[in-house]
C-alpha positions as CSV (number, residue, x, y, z in Angstrom):
1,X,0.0,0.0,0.0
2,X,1.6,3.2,-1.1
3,X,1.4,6.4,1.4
4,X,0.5,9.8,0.0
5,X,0.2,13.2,1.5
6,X,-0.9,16.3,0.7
7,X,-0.1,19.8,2.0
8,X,-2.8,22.6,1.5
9,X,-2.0,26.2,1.5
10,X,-1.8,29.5,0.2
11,X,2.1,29.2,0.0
12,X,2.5,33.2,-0.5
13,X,5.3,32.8,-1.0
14,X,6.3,29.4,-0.5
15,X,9.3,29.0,1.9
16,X,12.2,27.1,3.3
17,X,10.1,26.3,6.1
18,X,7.5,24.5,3.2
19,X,10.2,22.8,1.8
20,X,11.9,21.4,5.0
21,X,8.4,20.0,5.7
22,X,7.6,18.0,2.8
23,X,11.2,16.6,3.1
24,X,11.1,15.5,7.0
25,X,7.3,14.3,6.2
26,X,8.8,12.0,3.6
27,X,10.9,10.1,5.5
28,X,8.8,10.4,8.8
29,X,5.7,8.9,7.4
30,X,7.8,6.5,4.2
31,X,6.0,8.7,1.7
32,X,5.8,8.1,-1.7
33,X,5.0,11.5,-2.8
34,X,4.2,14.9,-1.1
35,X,2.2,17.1,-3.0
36,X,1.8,20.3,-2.1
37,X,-2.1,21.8,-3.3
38,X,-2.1,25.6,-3.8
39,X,-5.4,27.3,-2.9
40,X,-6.9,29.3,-5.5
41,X,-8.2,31.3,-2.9
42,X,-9.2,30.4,1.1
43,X,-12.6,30.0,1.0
44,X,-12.6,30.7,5.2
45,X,-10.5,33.6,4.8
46,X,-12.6,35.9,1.8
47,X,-10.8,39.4,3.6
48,X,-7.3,38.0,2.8
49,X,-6.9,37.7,-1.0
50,X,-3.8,35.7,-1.7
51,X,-1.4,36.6,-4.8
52,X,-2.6,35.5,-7.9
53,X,-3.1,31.7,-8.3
54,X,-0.5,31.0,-10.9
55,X,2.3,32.8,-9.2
56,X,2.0,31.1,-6.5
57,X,1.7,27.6,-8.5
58,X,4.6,28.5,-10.7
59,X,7.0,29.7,-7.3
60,X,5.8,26.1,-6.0
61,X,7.7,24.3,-9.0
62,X,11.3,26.6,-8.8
63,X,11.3,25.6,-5.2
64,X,10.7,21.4,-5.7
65,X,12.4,21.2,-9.5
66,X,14.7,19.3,-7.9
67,X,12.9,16.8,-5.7
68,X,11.6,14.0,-7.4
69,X,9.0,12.7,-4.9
70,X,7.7,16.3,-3.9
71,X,4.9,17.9,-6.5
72,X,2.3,20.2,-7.0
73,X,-0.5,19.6,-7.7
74,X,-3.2,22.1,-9.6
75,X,-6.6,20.3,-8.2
76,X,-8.0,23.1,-6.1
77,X,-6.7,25.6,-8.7
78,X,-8.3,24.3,-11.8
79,X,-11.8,23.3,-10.3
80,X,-14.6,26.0,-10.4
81,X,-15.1,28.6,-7.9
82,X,-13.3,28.2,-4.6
83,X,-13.7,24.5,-3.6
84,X,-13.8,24.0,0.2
85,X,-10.9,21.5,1.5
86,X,-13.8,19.1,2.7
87,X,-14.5,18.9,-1.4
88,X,-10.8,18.3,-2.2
89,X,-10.8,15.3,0.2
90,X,-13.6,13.9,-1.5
91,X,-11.9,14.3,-4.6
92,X,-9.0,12.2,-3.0
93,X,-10.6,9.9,-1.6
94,X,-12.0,8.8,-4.8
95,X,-8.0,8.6,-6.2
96,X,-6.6,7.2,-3.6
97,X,-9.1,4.0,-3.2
98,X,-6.7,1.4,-1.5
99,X,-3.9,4.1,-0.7
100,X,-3.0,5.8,2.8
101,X,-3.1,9.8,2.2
102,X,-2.3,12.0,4.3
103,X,-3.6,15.5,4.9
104,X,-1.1,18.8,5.7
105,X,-2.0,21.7,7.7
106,X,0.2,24.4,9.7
107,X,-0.3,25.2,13.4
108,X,-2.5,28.5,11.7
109,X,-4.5,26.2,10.1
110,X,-5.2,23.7,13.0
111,X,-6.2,26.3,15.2
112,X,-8.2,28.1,12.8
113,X,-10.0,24.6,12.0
114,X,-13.8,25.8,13.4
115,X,-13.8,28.2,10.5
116,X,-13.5,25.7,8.4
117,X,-16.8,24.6,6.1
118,X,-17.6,21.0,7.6
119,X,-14.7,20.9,9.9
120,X,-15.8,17.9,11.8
121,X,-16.2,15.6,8.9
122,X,-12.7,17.1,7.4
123,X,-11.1,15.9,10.6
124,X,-12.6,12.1,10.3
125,X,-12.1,11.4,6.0
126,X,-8.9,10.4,6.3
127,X,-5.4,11.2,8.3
128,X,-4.2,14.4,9.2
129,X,-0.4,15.9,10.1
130,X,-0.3,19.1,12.2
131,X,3.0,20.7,11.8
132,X,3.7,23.4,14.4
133,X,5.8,26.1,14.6
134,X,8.8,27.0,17.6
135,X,7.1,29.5,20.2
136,X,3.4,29.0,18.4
137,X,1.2,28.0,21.1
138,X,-0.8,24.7,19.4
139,X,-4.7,24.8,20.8
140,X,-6.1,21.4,21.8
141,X,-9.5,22.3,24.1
142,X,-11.0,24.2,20.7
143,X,-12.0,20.9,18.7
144,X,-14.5,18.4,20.6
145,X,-13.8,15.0,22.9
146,X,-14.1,12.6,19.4
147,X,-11.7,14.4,17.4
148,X,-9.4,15.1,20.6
149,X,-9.3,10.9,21.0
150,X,-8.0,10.6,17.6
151,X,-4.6,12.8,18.2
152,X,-1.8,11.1,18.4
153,X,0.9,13.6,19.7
154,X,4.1,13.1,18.2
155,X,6.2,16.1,19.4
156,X,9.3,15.3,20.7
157,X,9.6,11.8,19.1
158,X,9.3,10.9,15.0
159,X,8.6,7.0,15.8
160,X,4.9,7.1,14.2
161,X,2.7,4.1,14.8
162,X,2.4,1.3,12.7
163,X,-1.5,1.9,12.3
164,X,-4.7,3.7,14.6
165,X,-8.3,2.8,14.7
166,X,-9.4,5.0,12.2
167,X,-8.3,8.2,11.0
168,X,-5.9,9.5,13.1
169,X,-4.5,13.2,13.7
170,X,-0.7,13.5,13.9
171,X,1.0,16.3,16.2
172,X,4.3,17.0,14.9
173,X,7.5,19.5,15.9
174,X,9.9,17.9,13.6
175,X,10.5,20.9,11.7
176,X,11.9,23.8,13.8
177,X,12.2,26.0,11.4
178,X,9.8,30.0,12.8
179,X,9.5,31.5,9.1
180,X,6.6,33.4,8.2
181,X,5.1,33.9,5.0
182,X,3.5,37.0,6.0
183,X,6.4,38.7,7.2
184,X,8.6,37.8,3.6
185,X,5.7,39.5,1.9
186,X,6.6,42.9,4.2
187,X,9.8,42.5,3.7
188,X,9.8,42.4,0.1
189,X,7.0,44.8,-0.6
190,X,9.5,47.3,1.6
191,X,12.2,46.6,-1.0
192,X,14.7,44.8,2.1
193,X,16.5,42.0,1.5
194,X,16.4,40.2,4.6
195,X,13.7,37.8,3.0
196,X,16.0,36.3,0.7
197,X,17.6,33.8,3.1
198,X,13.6,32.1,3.9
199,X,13.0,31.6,0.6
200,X,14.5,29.1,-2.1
201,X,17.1,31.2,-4.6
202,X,14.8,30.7,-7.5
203,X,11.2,31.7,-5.6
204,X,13.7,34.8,-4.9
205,X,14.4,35.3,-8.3
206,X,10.8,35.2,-9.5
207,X,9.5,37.5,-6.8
208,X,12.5,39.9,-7.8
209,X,11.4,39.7,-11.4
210,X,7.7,40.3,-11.5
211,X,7.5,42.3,-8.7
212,X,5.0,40.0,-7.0
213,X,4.8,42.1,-3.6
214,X,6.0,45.3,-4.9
């Protein structure tokens, strides 16, 4: 059985921090393939319009060129309107019949999950990894008692168990990397170059070129 995951994001821009996850997530979990799945746009977040779609997309390919088993992946991108993540798991579960995937969220993400369309059911269609950030405090009472029984905390340790009783959600610190997307967008919109070192040389590059935060 082949093990899958996916990582779901804006990725504005993406960063060394994104890339150092999919990597430790690889050999953590014996992934095949991480995929990372750029939102068109955040359907929970409609006050926070992302940079354009494609940009982000085409940043996401300079940074994993060179990493075989790490893609992206257009799904969300190409569908429709602004497909909720409880759609795109739908969509995956109907790929990945007799695989183990895996979804990817941030600490943000996890503790922003109540916003989320469906959040419950999200939580329960298949495996989860929550990747958290050094000196981000990671909420546990917000979610309810049934999807609080299905963590399996994993901080300190990268020894995952063999298998759980049904989906499972996966606490992890195995990336200590603090960078923040929203401050690279600050940086480079002020015209510093401090930003530089978070990002990959060739996501650099392109934000350089076509002034993506200028």
């Amino acid at each position: 059985m082949k093990r899958f995951a996916y990582y779901g994001g804006s990725f504005d821009p993406p960063h060394l921090g994104h890339i150092a996850i999919a990597r430790e997530l690889l050999e953590m979990f014996a992934l095949e393939r991480f995929v990372f799945v750029p939102a068109f746009h955040a359907p929970h977040k409609p006050d926070s319009p992302p940079s354009p779609a494609i940009d982000r997309y085409t940043m996401l390919c300079l940074a994993t060129q060179n990493d075989e088993a790490i893609a992206v992946s257009r799904m969300e991108m190409d569908l429709p309107g602004r497909p909720y993540t409880v759609e795109t798991l739908e969509r995956l579960n109907e790929i990945h019949g007799g695989d183990t995937y895996f979804f990817v969220m941030g600490a943000d993400s996890w503790n922003d999950i109540r916003t989320w369309r469906e959040w419950e059911k999200v939580l329960t269609m298949t495996d989860h990894i929550v990747v958290t950030r050094p000196g981000h405090e990671l909420e546990l009472g917000h979610v309810t008692d049934e999807i609080r029984a299905r963590i399996v905390d994993l901080r300190g340790s990268n020894a995952v168990p063999e298998s759980s009783a049904g989906p499972a959600i996966y606490l992890t610190d195995a990336v200590k990397m603090d960078i923040s997307a929203t401050e690279i967008r600050r940086s480079a919109a002020a015209g510093e170059n401090g930003w530089h070192r978070d990002v990959p040389a060739e996501v650099a590059k392109y934000i350089e070129k076509y002034q993506i935060y200028r």
